[in-house]
N, C-alpha and C positions, 0 to 999 in steps of 0.2 A: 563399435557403431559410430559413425560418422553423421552428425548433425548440424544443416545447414538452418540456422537461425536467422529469424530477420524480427527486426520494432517497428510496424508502421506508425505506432502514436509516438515514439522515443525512443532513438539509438541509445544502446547501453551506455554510450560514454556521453550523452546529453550532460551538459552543465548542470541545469536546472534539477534537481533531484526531486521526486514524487515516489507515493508509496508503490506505484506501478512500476517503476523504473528500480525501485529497491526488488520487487518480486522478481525482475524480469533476470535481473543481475544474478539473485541469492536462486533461481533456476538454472543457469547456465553453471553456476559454480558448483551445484549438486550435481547437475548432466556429468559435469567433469571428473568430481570427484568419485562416481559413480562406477571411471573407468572410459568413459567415453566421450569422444571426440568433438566441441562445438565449438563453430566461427557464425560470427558475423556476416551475413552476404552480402548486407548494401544499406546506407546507412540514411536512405532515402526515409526523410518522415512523411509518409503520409496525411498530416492533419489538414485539411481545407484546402487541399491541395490543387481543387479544381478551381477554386476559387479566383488563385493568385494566378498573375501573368506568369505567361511560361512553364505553369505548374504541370502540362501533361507533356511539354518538354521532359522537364526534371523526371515524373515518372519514366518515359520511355528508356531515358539515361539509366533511372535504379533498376530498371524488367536487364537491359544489358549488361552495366555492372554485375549483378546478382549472376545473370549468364555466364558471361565469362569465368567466372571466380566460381560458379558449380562446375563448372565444367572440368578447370582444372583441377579442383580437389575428388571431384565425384561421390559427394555424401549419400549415405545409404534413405535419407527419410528429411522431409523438409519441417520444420519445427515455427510458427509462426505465433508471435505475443502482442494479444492483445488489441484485435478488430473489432470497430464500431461501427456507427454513421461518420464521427465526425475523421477517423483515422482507420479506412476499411485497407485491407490485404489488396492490393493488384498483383501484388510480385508474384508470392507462393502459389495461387492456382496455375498460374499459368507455366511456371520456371519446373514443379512439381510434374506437371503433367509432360514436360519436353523431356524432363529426368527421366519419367516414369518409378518416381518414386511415391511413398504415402504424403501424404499431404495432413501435416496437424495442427491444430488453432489451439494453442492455451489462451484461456482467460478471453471469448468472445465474446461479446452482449450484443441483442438485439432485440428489436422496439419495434411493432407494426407501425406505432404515431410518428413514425420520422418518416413515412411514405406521403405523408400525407401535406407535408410545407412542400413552399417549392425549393428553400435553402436548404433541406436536409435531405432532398427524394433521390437525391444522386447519390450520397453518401451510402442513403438503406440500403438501393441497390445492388451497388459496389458490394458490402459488405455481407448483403443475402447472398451473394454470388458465392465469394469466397467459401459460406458455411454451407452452401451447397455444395460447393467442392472438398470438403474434409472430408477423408478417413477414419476422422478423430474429431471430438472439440471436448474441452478439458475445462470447465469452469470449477472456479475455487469460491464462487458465489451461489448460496443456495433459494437464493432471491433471484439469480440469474435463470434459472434453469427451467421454469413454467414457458417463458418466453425464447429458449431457445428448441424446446423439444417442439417446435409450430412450424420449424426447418428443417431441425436433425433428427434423423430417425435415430431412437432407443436404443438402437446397438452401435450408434458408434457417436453417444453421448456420454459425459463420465465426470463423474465429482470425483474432486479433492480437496480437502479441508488446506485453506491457505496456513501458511507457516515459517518457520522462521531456524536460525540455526543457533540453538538454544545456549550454548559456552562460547558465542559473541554479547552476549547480554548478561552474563553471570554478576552478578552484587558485590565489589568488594570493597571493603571498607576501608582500605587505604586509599583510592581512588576516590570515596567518599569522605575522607577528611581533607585532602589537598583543597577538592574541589569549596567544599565549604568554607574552609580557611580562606581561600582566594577571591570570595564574593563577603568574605565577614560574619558570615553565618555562624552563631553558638551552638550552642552542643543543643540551649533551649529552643534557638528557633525550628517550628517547624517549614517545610519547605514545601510548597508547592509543583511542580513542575509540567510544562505544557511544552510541546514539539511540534513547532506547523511548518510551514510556508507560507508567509505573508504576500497573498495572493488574491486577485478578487473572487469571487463566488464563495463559496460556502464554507472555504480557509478562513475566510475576510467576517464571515457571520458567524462562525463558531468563537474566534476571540472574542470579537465585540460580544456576545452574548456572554461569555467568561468574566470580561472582565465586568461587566455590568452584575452580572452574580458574585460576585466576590467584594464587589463594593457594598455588597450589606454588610460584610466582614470587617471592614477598613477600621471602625473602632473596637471590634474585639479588643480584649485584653492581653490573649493569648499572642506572642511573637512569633507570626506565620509573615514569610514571603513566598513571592511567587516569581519562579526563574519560567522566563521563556528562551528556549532555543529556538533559533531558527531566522531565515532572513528572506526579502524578497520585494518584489516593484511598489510594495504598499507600505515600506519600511517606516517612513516620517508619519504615516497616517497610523499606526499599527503604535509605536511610542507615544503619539500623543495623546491616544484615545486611552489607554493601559496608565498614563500619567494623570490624567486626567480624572478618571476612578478611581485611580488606587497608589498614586501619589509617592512614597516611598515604598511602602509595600511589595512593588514590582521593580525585578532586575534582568536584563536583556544580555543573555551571553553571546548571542549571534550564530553564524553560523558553525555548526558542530560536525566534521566529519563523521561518517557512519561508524567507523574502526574503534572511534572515542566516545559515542555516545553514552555508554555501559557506564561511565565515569559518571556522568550527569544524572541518569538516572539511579545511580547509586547513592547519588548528593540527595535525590528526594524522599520523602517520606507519604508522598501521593503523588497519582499522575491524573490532571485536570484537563481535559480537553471535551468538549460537547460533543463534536463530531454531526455536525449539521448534514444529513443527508450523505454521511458519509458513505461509499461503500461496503468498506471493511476497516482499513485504518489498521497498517501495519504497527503503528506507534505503541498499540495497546498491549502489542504482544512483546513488543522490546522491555516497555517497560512492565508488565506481569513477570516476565525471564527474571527481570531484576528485583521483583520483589514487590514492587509497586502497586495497593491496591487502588483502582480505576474509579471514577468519579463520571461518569458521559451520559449523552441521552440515547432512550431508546429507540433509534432510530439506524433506516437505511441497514448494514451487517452489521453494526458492532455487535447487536447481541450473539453472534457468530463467535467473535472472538474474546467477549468478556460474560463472564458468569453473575448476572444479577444475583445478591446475594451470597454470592461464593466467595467471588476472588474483585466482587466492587458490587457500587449501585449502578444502576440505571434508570434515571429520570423520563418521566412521561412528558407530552406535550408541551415541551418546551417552557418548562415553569423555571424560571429563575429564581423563585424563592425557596423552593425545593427544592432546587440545586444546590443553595447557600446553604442549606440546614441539614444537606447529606453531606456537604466538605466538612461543614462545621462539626459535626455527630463525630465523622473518622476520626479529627481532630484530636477531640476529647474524649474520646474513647479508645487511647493509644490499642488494649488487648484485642481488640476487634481489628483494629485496622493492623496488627503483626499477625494475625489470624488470617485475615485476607492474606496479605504477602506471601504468609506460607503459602496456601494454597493456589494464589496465583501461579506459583513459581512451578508447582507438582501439574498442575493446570498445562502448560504450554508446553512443558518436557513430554505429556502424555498424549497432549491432544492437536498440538498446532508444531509439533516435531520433524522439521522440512527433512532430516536427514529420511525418515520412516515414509513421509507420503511422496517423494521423489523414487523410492525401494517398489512403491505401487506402479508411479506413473512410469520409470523404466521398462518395468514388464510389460505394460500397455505398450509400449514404444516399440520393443522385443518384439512383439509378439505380431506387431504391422508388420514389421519388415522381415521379419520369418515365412510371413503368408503371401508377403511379394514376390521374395526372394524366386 
């Protein structure tokens, strides 16, 4: 099967790396390794696009690009990730329908209240459209899905549990000694670890809320640090605020290729991130793979992908001092917190298993382009 893929929020090869951009990649490598065949058809971002001058230029450009290039390959089924308001689909309804091929939407969201500004009524539209035109819509949000069956008719709606490819994130402890030796870390200290992009909106509140809870921590007696990965436009704002709380305590690795991340997560002994209105937050599940029991609030999908009480806590409304005294509890309570780890780890093999729910959403795919055929 031959599948013509498009990002209107972010081309797979986008710089900028986000947890969306990581699903959208770790799909196309399942699509592949699956057996079958996906490209890229136009590397047109859609984001605010009507906004900017020239922006329904550039559209028209990605509708022909994208042409061209189906034309010459002639893919069986058009594959599209991840439409909204602020980044809806133009290409695939229209490029699908001149195919006459299926038309599918993974991971689409949609919101009655964006009809309702005038900065966002175009975006809704746009993006109603498009989810009127599926075949298919494929949400890995189960938050998502009240708001999109108000569109898509029941039968050609469909959950999949988001996921991850579990022997990229395996624990190993030689990768975890380097890593510790080269930031100075003893065998005593415990470690912290937190994965963002330092970024405004709710990346930008989640640290600042971290590091502000963990600064109740600062004179513990216990030898804990806290490693951040990750980099981004709020860089200088993001070290001084982290310095400024919590002073030696905090060490900044920077940017971490995805390929290497298993190393760093292997380095930790908890993974601390709040997750302010997060989606879902891929991060949870890389570091659960690794062992890592989770420390976040209950908010937005993570309770999707981490297990209150299983394999981590989950903090209520936003209490910062609850949050200090559930890191602090893991802490010192090393058997609990290698109890979590296990179970993290049995947790994501079983349940957030991208090889297993790609085996699902293939047949769904299969089973379009059988009924076209």
């Amino acid at each position: 099967m031959r599948i013509a893929f498009y990002g209107p929020n972010k081309p797979l090869g986008h710089s900028n790396p986000s947890g969306d951009q990581t699903i959208a990649r770790g799909l196309v490598q399942a699509l592949e390794g699956a057996g079958h065949a996906c490209r890229e058809m136009s590397r047109f971002r859609a984001r605010w696009f009507w906004r900017e001058k020239g922006g329904w230029h550039r559209a028209v450009q990605g509708v022909v690009e994208a042409f061209r290039r189906s034309m010459a390959w002639r893919p069986h089924l058009w594959l599209s990730y991840h439409s909204y308001y602020k980044a809806p689909d133009v290409i695939g309804p229209w490029l699908s329908r001149l195919l006459r091929i299926p038309y599918v939407l993974v991971q689409p969201m949609y919101g009655t209240k964006y009809r309702r500004h005038a900065a966002t009524r175009l975006g809704f539209y746009l993006n109603r459209w498009a989810l009127q035109c599926a075949h298919l819509a494929v949400t890995n949000n189960r938050n998502d899905l009240e708001a999109l069956e108000r569109v898509v008719p029941l039968n050609r709606l469909a959950y999949v549990a988001p996921g991850i490819f579990p022997e990229m994130f395996e624990r190993r402890e030689a990768a975890r000694r380097v890593v510790r030796a080269h930031y100075g870390f003893t065998a005593h200290h415990a470690v912290l670890l937190t994965v963002a992009r330092f970024r405004p909106g709710v990346k930008r509140k989640s640290l600042h809320f971290l590091f502000h809870a963990l600064a109740g921590m600062r004179e513990d007696p216990l030898p804990w640090r806290l490693m951040v990965v990750g980099d981004g436009p709020l860089e200088a704002e993001i070290h001084e605020t982290a310095a400024r709380h919590l002073g030696r305590r905090v060490v900044f690795a920077g940017r971490v290729a995805r390929r290497d991340l298993y190393a760093y997560y292997s380095a930790g002994d908890l993974f601390v991130f709040p997750g302010i209105r997060e989606s879902l937050g891929m991060v949870y599940l890389e570091a659960q793979a690794c062992g890592l029991p989770v420390v976040a609030l209950r908010e937005g999908g993570v309770g999707q992908v981490v297990c209150d009480g299983l394999t981590g806590i989950l903090i209520c409304h936003r209490d910062a001092q609850a949050y200090t005294e559930a890191v602090r509890n893991l802490l010192q309570n090393e058997p609990q917190r290698l109890a979590f780890g296990r179970k993290a780890v049995r947790y994501v093999h079983r349940h957030h298993n991208l090889h297993r729910q790609v085996r699902y959403l293939v047949g769904l795919l299969e089973s379009l382009v059988e009924h076209a055929a």
